[in-house]
N, C-alpha and C positions, 0 to 999 in steps of 0.2 A: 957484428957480435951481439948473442942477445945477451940479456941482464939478469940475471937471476933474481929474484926476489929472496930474503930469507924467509925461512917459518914462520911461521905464527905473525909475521909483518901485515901489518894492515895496510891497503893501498890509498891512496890521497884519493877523497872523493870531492867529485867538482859539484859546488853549489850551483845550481839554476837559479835563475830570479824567475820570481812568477810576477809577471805586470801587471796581468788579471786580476790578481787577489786571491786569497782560501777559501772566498765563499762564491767562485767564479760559478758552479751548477745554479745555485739556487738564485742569484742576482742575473742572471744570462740569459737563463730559458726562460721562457715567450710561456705566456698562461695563454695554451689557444684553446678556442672554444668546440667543445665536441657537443653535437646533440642530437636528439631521435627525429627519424626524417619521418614525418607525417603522412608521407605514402607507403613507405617500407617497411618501418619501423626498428629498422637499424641505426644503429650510433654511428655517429658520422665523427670526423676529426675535420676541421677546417683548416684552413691557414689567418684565420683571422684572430686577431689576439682580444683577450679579455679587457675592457677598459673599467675604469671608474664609473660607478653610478653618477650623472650629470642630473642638470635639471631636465632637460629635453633627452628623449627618448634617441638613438640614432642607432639607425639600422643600416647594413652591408647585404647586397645582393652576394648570394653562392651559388655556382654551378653545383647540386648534389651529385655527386658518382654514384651514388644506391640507385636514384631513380632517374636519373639526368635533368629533373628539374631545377627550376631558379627558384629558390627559397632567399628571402628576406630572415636574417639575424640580427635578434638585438642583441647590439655590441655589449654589452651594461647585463644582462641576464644570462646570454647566451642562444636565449628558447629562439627557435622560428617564430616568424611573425602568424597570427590563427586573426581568424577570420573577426571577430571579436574585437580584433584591435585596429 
């Protein structure tokens, strides 16, 4: 048998809990580091995340996709590593 509803009846709606939180985008997502590949000179997206400015400098090797080179990123600025440094 099915159930009629009447008119204008508003239906019972189910609260979801959210675990995460309200501010679940902006606390979640990863600040990764994008930057200009110095052969290409395309913006690259990494998978490596943004860290704090430390006392000591540290850097991640990346395979580039633009040019298939290994560029050195400091974690802390994001730039490739230049000749300079």
């Amino acid at each position: 048998m099915r159930r009629h509803r009447r008119l204008g009846a508003i239906p019972k709606l189910i609260q979801i809990k959210d675990e995460i939180g309200p501010h679940r985008h902006s606390t979640a997502m990863a600040d990764l580091i994008v930057f200009r590949c110095p052969q290409t000179g395309m913006n690259v997206q990494t998978d490596l995340e943004k860290q704090l400015r430390q006392e000591r400098r540290s850097f991640a090797s990346f395979a580039c996709p633009a040019c298939t080179r290994l560029h050195f990123i400091d974690l802390a600025s994001g730039q490739p590593m230049s000749r300079e440094r």
